[in-house]
Structures are given as C-alpha cells and as structure tokens.
C-alpha positions in Angstrom: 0.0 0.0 0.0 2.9 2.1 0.7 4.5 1.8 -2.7 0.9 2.3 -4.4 0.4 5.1 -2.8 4.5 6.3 -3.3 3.8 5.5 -6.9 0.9 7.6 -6.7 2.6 10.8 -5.4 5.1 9.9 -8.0 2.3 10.5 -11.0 1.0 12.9 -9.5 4.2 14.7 -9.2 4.8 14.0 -12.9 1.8 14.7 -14.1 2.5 18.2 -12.6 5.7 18.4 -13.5 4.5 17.6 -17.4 1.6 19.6 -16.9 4.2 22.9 -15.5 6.8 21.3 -18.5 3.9 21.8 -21.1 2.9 25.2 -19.6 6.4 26.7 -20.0 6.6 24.8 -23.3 3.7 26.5 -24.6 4.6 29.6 -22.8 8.1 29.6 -24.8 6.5 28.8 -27.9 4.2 32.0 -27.3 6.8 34.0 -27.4 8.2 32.8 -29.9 5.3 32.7 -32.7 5.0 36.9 -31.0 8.9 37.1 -31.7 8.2 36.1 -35.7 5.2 37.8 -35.9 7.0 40.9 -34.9 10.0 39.8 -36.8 7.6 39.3 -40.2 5.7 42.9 -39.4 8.7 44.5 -39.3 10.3 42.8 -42.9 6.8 43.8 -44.2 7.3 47.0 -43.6 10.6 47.3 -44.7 10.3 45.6 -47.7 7.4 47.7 -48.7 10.0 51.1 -47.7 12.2 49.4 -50.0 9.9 49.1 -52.8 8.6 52.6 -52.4 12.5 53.9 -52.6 13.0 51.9 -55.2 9.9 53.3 -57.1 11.1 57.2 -56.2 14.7 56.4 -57.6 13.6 54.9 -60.9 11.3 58.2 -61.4 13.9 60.4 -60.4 16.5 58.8 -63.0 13.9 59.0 -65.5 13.2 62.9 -64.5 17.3 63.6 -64.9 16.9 61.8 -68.1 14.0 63.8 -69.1 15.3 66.8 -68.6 18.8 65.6 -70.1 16.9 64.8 -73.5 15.0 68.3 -73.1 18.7 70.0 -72.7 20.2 68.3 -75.7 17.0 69.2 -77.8 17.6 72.3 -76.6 21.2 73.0 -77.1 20.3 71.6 -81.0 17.6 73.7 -81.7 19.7 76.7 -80.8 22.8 75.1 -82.9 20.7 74.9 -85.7 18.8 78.6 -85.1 22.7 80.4 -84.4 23.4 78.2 -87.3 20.6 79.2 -90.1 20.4 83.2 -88.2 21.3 86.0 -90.8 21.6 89.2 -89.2 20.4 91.1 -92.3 17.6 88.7 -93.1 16.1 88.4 -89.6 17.2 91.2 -87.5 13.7 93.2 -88.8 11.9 90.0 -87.1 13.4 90.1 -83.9 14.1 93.8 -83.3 11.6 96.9 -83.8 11.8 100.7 -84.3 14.7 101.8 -82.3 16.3 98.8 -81.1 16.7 97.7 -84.3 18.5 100.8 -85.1 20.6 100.7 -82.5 21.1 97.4 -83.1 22.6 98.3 -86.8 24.3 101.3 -85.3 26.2 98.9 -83.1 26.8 96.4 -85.8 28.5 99.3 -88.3 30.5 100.3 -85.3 31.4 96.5 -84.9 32.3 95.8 -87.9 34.3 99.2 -88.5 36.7 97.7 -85.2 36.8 94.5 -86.9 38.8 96.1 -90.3 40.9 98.4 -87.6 41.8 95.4 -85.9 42.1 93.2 -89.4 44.5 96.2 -90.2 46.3 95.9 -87.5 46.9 92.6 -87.5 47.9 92.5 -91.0 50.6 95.1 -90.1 51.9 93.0 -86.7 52.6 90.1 -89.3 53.8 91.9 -91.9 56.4 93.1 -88.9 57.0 89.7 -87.6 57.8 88.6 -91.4 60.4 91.0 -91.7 62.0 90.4 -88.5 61.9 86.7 -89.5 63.7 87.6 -92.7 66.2 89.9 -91.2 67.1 86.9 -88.8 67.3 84.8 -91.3 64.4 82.1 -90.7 65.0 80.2 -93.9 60.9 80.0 -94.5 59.4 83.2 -92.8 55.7 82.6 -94.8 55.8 78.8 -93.6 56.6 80.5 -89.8 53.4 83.1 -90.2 51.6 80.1 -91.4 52.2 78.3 -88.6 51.9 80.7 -85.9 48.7 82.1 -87.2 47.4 78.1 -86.9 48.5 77.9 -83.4 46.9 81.2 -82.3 43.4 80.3 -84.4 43.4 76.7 -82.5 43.9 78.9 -79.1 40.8 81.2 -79.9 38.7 78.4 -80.3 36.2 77.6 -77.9 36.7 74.2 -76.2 32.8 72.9 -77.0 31.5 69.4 -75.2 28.8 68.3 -77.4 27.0 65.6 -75.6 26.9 62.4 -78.1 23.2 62.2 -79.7 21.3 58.8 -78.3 19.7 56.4 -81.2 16.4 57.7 -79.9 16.4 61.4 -81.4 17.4 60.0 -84.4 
C-alpha cells in the first residue's frame, strides 16, 4: 500500500511536473510565434520602404533623363537657329523701331573695329615677317603660317557636345 500510494505521489508529481513542463513549453513557444510575428511585421514593412524607394529612384532617374533629353533638344535647336540666323535677313523680325537701329548702329560700329583690328593685325605680321627675314628664318611665310594656326586653335572655344542617343534620331 505504501509503494501504491509512493507510486501515486510519483504521478502525481509527474503529471505536474508535465503539466508545469507543457505550460512553460507553450509559454516559450508564445513567445516565440510573437517574436516572428514581430520579426515578419517589421520585414513587411521594410520591404514595402524598399519598394517605395526603389519606385522614387527609378522616377527620379527618368526625371534627370528627361530633362537631359529636353537640354540636348535644346542645345540643337539653338545650334541649328545660331546656325541658319542671318543678321540682315532676320534682324527686322526680332528687333523693332529703335532697337533695331541701335542694333545696326552697333553692328557698323562692330564691324568698322573688326577692319581696324584686321589692319592691325595684318601690319603685326607683316612686322613679324620682316623680323623673320632679317634673322634669317630660312621660310618666314611657312613660320606666319604656322603661328597664325597655333593662335586660331587657341581662340577656339573648347565645346562638349553631348553624343546624340539612337532615340532622337
């Protein structure tokens, strides 16, 4: 009877101990289904962050490429006006009354500084072709020729076209 009722207290202690076993069991797990939920809420949410970034990048690249296009279909148009514009021709269309008085006043006087400094420059190499002579270059004219290339390539403006994509074309 002893042992029976030993045994008993012995179940009954394991059955306790199982049933406080399966509480903390089911306590940890709990937690831990809470710990993934919060884990997968807060992926969600970053993975939808992520796709809105994502979505605000690729507009932005295509709003700089946009605007690129627009500045290259700009920068041609204007090539092409510069390029067709006759001041005598179009000036009348562009400037009225006065201004476009002053504007031919200004032009004479332009161009009138243009043949002084034509003159001018004519004489500095006619000077620099005697001096070649009297030192005794053995090809002053080849000299001139020369120099008056180097200085030309100087004055020139350095200009960066951009390279035309296949779509414009």
């Amino acid at each position: 009877r002893e042992r029976e009722r030993e045994r008993e207290k012995d179940k009954k202690r394991d059955r306790e101990e199982d049933e406080e076993d399966a509480y903390e069991r089911r306590k940890l797990e709990r937690k831990l289904r809470e710990k993934e939920a919060a884990y997968q809420e807060r992926l969600k949410n970053w993975e939808i962050r992520e796709r809105k970034k994502t979505r605000e990048y690729e507009k932005e690249a295509e709003r700089e490429e946009e605007r690129r296009r627009e500045m290259a279909k700009e920068a041609k148009r204007l090539k092409e006006f510069l390029e067709d514009y006759d001041d005598d021709r179009d000036d009348p269309k562009y400037y009225r009354g006065s201004a476009l008085q002053k504007r031919l006043r200004d032009r004479e006087k332009e161009m009138e500084a243009d043949e002084r400094d034509r003159k001018r420059e004519k004489e500095e190499l006619e000077e620099i072709r005697q001096r070649l002579l009297a030192e005794g270059h053995p090809d002053p004219d080849a000299e001139l020729q020369r120099m008056e290339q180097e200085a030309e390539r100087r004055r020139q403006p350095q200009i960066k076209q951009e390279p035309e994509s296949e779509e414009e074309e």
